[in-house]
C-alpha angles and dihedrals in degrees: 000000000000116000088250098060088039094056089047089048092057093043099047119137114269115255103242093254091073091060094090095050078049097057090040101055091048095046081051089049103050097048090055089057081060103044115018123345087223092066082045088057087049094056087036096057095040088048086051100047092044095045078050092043099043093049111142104190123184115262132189130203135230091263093217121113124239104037126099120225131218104277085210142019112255156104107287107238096175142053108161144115112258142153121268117249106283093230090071101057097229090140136244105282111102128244135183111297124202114197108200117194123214112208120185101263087051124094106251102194105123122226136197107257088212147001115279147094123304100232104180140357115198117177115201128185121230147140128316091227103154115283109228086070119099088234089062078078092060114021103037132086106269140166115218134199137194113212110188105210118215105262088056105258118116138238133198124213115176133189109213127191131237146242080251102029128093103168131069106191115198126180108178119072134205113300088027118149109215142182134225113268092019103141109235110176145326149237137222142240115340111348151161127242116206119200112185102189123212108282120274094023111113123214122246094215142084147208106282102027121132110237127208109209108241098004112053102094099226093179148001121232119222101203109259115267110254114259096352131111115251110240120224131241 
């Protein structure tokens, strides 16, 4: 990443959800001026660190038909087949699973991987285990959708808490038509992002790699055989 886009990533304009954090850090601030600067320090730093953590910055996506793109920022932490979470009603076959973890210092707005219909949205509590371990997938609170493509097959995106966050936010509903590199929600604090791709398609990615949310190409879709079942991993 050039200076430049580097400069323009810090500097990004604050998601609305961090508007609250914001207010907070510089009540905090001002009434340290009037009480103890180190109470000022304190307002100044979390007002920092939320106006940091809460960045949106514009993406743009590849622009070709027929990839997914990464749904979060992020260090990949998992390549693997799994079954996609059971609320959904995916099914029980397993598919190609990538686990993206959130640390921080990552934006953590969400974004659709591909153009399609959102078909169903389930949210399940769960534990806060950290979020860079497979069993985040499993065990943590999460909030899981079901995006149909165009072509009919399905994809899941979900949105996993972390040993820090306690708030899934979520703005599509169910029947919504969305667009690759839309934002949708977002997580905080520290998180995880899951992508199960459409049975039979293979990620592009691997464990280590750095993801940008609503840019980064994770897979590339052949378009579904007429008439045939898509096999699994």
């Amino acid at each position: 990443m050039s200076l430049p886009d580097s400069f323009r990533l810090v500097l990004a304009p604050p998601h609305p959800a961090g508007r609250p954090f914001l207010a907070g850090g510089a009540i905090v601030f001002v009434l340290g001026l009037a009480l103890a600067h180190w109470l000022a320090w304190l307002g100044a730093i979390f007002f920092l660190f939320s106006l940091y953590f809460f960045r949106d910055p514009e993406r743009v996506p590849p622009g070709r038909p027929g990839v997914l793109v990464a749904p979060a920022d992020g260090k990949v932490v998992s390549v693997a087949p799994a079954v996609p979470p059971p609320e959904l009603g995916l099914g029980p076959a397993p598919r190609w699973r990538v686990g993206i973890f959130l640390s921080v210092l990552d934006v953590h707005v969400n974004r659709i991987p591909a153009d399609g219909t959102v078909t169903r949205i389930a949210y399940r509590h769960g534990a806060f285990v950290s979020a860079n371990l497979d069993k985040a997938s499993d065990e943590n609170e999460r909030n899981a959708l079901a995006i149909r493509l165009p072509d009919g097959r399905e994809i899941a995106v979900v949105q996993i808490a972390g040993l820090i966050a306690r708030r899934i936010l979520c703005y599509v509903r169910e029947g919504d038509a969305v667009r690759s590199g839309a934002r949708f929600g977002i997580i905080r604090f520290g998180s995880r992002t899951d992508l199960y791709l459409p049975e039979g398609v293979r990620p592009l990615v691997a464990e280590g790699q750095t993801m940008i949310g609503g840019e980064t190409v994770l897979a590339e879709l052949a378009p579904a055989p007429r008439g045939a079942v898509e096999q699994g991993p």
